[in-house]
C-alpha positions as CSV (number, residue, x, y, z in Angstrom):
1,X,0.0,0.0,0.0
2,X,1.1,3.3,-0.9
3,X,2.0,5.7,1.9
4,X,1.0,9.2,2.0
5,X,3.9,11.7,1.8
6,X,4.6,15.5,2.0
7,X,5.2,15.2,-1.5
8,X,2.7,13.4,-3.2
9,X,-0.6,14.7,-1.5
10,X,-3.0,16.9,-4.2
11,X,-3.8,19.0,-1.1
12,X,-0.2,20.3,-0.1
13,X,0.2,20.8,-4.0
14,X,-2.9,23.1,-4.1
15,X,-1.7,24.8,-0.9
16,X,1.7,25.4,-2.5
17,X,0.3,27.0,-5.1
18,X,-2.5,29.1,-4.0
19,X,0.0,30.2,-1.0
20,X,2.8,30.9,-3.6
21,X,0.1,33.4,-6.1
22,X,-1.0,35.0,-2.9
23,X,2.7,35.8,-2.1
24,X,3.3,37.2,-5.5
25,X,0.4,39.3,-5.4
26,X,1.3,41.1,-2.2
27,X,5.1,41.6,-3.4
28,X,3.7,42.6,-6.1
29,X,1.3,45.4,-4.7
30,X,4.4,46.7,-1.7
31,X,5.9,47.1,-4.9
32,X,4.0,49.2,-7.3
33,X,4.1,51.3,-3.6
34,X,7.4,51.4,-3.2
35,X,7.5,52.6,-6.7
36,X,5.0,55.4,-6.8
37,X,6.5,56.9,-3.4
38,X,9.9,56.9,-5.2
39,X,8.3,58.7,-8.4
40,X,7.1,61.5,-6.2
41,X,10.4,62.8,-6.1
42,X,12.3,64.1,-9.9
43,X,15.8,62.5,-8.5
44,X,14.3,58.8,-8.0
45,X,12.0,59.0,-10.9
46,X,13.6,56.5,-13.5
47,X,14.2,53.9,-10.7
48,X,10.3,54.5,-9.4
49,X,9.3,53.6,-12.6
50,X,11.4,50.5,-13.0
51,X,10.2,49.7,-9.5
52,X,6.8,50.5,-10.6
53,X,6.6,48.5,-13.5
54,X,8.0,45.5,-12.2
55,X,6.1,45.0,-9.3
56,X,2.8,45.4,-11.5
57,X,4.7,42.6,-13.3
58,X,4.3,40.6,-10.3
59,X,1.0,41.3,-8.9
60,X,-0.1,40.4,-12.5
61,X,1.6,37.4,-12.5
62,X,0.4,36.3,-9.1
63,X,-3.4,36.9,-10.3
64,X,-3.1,35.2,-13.6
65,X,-0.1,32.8,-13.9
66,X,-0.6,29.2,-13.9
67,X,2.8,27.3,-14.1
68,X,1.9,23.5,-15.1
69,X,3.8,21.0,-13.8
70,X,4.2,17.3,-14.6
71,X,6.1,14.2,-12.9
């Protein structure tokens, strides 16, 4: 008979991954913060922007990303 792992449970996989996109989502968003604070100022501009952009990367990736994983 098959023994139940950490590894091989469906449940700890969905876990995983819901706890993984919810983690994106919040960098993600302290981001896009970070990055509009640092755009308020004219020196920090290009680098609020980069910021900026990047962490809307994120949160969109944490909302919308599904990585597929077989074996």
């Amino acid at each position: 008979m098959d023994q139940i792992t950490d590894r091989n449970h469906p449940w700890i996989a969905a876990a995983e991954s819901v706890l993984a996109h919810i983690a994106a989502v919040i960098v993600g968003f302290v981001l896009m913060v970070f990055g509009l604070a640092l755009g308020v100022t004219m020196i920090m501009l290009p680098v609020g922007i980069v910021v900026g952009l990047l962490g809307a990367a994120i949160f969109v990736m944490g909302l919308f990303a599904r990585v597929n994983q077989k074996g």
